[in-house]
N, C-alpha and C positions, 0 to 999 in steps of 0.2 A: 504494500500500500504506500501511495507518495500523499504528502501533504502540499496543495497548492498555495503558495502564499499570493498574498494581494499584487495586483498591478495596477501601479496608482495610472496607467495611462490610459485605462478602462473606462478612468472616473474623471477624465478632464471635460470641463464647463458642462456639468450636470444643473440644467435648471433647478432654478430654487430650491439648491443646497447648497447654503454658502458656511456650512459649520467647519468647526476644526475637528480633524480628527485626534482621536485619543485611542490607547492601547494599551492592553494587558495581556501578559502571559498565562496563558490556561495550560494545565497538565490535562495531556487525556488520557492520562495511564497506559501501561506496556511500553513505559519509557520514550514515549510522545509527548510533544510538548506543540501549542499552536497560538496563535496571537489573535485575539479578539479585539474586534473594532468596535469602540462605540461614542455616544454622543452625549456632552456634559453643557448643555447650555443654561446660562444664568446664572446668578451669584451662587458660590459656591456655601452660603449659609443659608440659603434658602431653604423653605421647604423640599425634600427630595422629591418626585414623581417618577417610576419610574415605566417608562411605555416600551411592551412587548409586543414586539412581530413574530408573523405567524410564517406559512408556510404559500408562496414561496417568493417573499417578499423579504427587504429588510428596512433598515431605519430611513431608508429615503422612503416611507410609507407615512414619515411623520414630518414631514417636511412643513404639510401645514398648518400642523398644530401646536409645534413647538413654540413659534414666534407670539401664539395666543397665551398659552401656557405661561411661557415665561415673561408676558407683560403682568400677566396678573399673578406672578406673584411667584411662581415655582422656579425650581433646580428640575431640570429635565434632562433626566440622562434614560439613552436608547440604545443597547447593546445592538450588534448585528450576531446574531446565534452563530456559533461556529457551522460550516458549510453555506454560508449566506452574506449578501453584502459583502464588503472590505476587508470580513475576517478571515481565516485560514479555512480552507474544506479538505479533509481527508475526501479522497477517491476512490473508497468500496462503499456502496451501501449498506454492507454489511455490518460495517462500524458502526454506524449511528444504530443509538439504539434510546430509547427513552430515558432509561437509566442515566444514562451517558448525557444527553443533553440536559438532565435535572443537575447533575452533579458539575457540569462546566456552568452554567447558569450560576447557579451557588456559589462557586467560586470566586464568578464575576462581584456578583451581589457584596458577597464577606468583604473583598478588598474594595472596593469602589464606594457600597452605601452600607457601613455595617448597622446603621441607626436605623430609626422608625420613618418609614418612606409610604408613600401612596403610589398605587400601582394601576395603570390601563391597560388591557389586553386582550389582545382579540384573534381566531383562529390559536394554532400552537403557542401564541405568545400568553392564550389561557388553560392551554393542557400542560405546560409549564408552570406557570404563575400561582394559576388556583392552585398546582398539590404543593407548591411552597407557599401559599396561605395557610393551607390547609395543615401542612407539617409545622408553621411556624406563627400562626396568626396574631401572636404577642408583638409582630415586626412590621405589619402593616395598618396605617390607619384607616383607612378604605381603598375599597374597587371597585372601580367602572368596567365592566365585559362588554364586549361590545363581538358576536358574530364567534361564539367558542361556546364550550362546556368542557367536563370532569367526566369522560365515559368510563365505566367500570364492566365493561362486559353484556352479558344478555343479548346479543347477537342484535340489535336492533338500530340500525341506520336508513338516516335518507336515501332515496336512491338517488340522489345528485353526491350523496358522499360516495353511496357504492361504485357510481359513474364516475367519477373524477379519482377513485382509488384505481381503477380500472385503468384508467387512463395512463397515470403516473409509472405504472408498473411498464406497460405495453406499447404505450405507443413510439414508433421513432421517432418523431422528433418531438420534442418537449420544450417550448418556445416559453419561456419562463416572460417577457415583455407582450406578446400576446393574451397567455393566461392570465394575467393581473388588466390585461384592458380587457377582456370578455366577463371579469367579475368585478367590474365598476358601471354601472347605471349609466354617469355622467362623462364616460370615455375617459381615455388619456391621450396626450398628441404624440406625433411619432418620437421628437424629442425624449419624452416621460418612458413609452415605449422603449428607448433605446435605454434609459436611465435604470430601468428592470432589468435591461438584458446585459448589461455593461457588467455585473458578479458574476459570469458564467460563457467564457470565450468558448470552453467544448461539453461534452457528454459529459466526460470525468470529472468537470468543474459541478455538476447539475445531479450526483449522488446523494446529496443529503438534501435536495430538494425531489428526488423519486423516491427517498427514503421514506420519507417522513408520512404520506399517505397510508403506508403500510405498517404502521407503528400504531396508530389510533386503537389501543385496547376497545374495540367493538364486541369482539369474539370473546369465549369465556376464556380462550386457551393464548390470550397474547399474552407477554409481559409485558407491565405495568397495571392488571387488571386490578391484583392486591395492595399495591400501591397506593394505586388510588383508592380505592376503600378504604384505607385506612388513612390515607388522609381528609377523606370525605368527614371523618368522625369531627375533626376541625373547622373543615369548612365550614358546616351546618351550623357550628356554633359558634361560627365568625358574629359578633356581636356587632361590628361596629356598621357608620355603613357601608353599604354593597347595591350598587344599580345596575340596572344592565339597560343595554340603548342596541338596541338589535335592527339590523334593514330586515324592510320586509320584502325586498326581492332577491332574497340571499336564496339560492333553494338546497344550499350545503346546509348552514345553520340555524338560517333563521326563522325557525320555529323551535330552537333548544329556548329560550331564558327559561320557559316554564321549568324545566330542569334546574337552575340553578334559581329562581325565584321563590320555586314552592316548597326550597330546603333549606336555603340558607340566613339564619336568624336576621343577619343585619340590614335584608330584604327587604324584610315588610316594613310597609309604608311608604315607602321611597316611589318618587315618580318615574317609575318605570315607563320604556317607551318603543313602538315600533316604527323607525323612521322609514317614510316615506322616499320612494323613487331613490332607494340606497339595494347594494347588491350586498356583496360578501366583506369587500374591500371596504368597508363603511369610513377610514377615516382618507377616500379621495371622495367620497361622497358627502361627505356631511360632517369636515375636519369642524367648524363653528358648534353644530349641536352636540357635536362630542366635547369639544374643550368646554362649554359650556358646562355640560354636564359634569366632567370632570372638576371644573373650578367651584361650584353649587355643594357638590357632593365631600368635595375637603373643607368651605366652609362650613359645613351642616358636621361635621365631624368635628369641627376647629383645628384644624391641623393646618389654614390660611386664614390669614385676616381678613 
């Protein structure tokens, strides 16, 4: 297995990201080591925020919200997951494995924000995030989901998740800047398009974005199925609060929040909400109603003035 490191000539004049990049050393065990890229905007004593991308996206997914984010008030840092964005991608699919991406996450997290942070996430950036809510919930002050859930098995998916699982696995080619504009409502220009496609020059770059569809514990017999269960014991009794802001022309997720609405304690009450003429992709859809959300929901917490 080779590790492909960054090539910053990938990412030259990527519209509307004009952030600096930052880096850490992540171990991936068996004597691997890879560099994770991510994004630290706003005063460094701010409240932390920290926003998770999914799959097969990375932190230029937050290009819009960050500038909102960090007028009102927050520290927004946005890892790009190892095999995605600007960071390092091992080249078997076989490496990544859930496990693996919880434990490189954490790592990031310990060194970067070891304090009490507020967390957005959506797709894999919430089958990551919520089971370290869920394993850790003393660390977070709220969360906004936005287009994710906490599968624990029972064999039961969308058939646009089954259909895009299918796909990932199968098809030859896997156009990672196409796929992110066919799950946006409001399009992306070819620019934006190329700004998807710029983490990923071949095949071997684009394994831990074919990976990751076939990871989703659905089935009783995947790992990560007990995991999550047991961190679900947390979740549920995530006290503080917890919204969720879902599109409703998502046809991967959006119909889960009832799954995390009608468990999770810090839930109820909160204006919860199905956003309009929004796909999967919801924060190129509707990056305002989400920071919004997000900024309401940390007041409501106090964790922003």
């Amino acid at each position: 297995m080779q590790i492909i490191a960054h090539d910053p000539t990938r990412f030259e004049d990527l519209p509307d990201y004009p952030f600096a990049e930052n880096w850490l050393t992540i171990d991936l065990g068996d004597g691997l080591t890879a560099r994770m890229h991510y994004l630290d905007e706003g005063p460094k004593d701010a409240p932390p925020l920290l926003l998770f991308h999914g799959e097969p996206s990375w932190s230029y997914l937050y290009r819009k919200m960050i500038p909102l984010l960090v007028a009102a008030g927050f520290r927004c840092l946005a890892p790009d997951l190892i095999g995605f964005g600007k960071s390092d991608k091992p080249d078997a699919q076989e490496y990544y494995t859930y496990a693996r991406h919880v434990d490189w996450l954490k790592q990031w997290r310990n060194a970067v924000v070891p304090d009490l942070a507020g967390l957005f996430c959506q797709d894999w950036g919430g089958l990551l995030g919520l089971r370290i809510v869920g394993q850790e919930p003393e660390r977070f002050a709220f969360v906004v989901a936005s287009n994710t859930f906490l599968p624990t098995g029972g064999g039961k998916a969308s058939e646009g998740f089954l259909a895009w699982r299918e796909f990932a696995r199968s098809s030859p080619e896997f156009r990672i800047g196409g796929i992110m504009h066919r799950g946006c409502q409001s399009g992306l220009s070819p620019e934006e398009i190329a700004a998807y496609d710029a983490p990923f020059p071949d095949e071997p770059s684009k394994a831990g974005a074919r990976a990751f569809p076939q990871l989703v514990p659905i089935e009783d017999d995947k790992e990560g199925v007990a995991d999550n269960i047991a961190a679900w014991e947390g979740l549920a009794g995530f006290d503080k609060p917890f919204l969720t802001l879902f599109g409703e022309d998502d046809p991967v997720l959006g119909r889960a929040a009832p799954l995390l609405t009608g468990r999770i304690k810090g839930a109820a009450g909160q204006p919860h909400a199905m956003l309009p003429r929004c796909g999967h992709f919801s924060q190129e859809d509707h990056p305002e109603a989400l920071s919004q959300g997000v900024i309401e929901t940390a007041r409501k917490a106090g964790f922003l003035p």
